[in-house]
C-alpha positions in Angstrom: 2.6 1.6 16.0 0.6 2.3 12.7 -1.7 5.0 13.1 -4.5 5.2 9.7 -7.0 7.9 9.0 -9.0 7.0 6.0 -12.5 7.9 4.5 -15.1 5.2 4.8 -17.8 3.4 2.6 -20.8 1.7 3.2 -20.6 -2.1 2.2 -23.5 -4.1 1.9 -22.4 -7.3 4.4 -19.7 -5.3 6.5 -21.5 -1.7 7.0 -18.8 1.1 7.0 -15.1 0.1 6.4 -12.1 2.0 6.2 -10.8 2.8 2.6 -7.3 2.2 3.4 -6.3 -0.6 5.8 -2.5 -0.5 6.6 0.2 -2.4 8.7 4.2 -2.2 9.4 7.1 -4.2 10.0 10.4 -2.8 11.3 13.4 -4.4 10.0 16.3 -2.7 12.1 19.1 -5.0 10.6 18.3 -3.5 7.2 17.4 -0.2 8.1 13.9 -0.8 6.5 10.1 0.1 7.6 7.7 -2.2 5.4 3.7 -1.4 5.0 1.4 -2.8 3.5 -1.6 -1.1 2.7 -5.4 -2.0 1.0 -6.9 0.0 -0.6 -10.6 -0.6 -1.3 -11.6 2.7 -3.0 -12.8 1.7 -6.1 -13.7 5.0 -7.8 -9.4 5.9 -8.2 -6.3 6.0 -6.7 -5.9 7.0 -3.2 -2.8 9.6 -2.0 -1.9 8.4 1.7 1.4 10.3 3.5 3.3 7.7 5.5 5.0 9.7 8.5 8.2 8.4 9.9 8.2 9.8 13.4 11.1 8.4 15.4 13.3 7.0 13.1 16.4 8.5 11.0 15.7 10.0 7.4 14.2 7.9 4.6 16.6 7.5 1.7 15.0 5.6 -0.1 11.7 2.8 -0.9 10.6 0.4 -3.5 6.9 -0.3 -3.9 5.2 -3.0 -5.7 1.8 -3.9 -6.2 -1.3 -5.9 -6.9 -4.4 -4.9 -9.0 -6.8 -4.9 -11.6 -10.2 -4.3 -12.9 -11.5 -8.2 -12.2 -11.5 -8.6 -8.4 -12.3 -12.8 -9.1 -9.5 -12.9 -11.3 -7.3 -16.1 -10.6 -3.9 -17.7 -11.5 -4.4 -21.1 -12.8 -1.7 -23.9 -14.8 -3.2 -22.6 -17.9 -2.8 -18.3 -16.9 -0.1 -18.3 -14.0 0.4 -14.9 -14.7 -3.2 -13.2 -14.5 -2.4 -11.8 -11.1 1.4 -10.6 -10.7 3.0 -8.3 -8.4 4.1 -5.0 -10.5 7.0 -2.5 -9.7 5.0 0.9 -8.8 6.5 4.1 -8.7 4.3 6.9 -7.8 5.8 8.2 -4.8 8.2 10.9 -3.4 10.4 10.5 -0.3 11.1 13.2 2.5 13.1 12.5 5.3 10.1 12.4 7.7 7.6 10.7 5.1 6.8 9.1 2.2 3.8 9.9 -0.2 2.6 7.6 -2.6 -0.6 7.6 -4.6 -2.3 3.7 -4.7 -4.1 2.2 -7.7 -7.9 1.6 -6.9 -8.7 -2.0 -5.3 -5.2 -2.5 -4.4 -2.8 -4.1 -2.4 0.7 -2.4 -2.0 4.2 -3.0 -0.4 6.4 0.0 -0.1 9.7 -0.6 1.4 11.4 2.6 2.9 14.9 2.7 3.6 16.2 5.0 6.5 
């Protein structure tokens, strides 16, 4: 079950909204929790502590993600490459969590190994 606790803005057509929006997928073949997590701050990058309660120690995770300052940016024949996953690496791992900091406007994928 994934549990958030985020700040909130006001939006013009949605009223409040959660800053961070998150969900997880267990992969107990692979020894692997997945999340993926929004974040719609737009004024900088967001810390958020992912807690690992009742599985073994993380070992490791990979993270990639999506962003940039044009939020109608597109891919097209012409520029396939506008909008590209990157490799992002600001994070630590502790055996009960994971802390990463996320680009404004983004959306992330960090892979934790246990």
């Amino acid at each position: 079950e994934v549990k958030v606790q985020s700040d909130q803005h006001e939006t013009k057509t949605a009223g409040n909204v959660d800053d961070i929006v998150a969900a997880a997928v267990h992969d107990g073949a692979k020894k692997k929790v997945i999340f993926f997590i929004l974040n719609r701050e737009a004024n900088g990058p967001v810390e958020v502590s992912l807690h690992l309660h009742g599985f073994s120690a993380a070992t490791g995770c990979t993270a990639l993600t999506i962003c940039g300052p044009n939020l109608l940016a597109t891919n097209s024949a012409e520029k396939p490459n506008t909008i590209v996953p990157k490799e992002h690496n600001e994070f630590s791992v502790k055996a009960d969590k994971v802390v990463a900091k996320l680009p404004p406007m983004s959306w992330n994928m960090l892979s934790v190994s246990y």
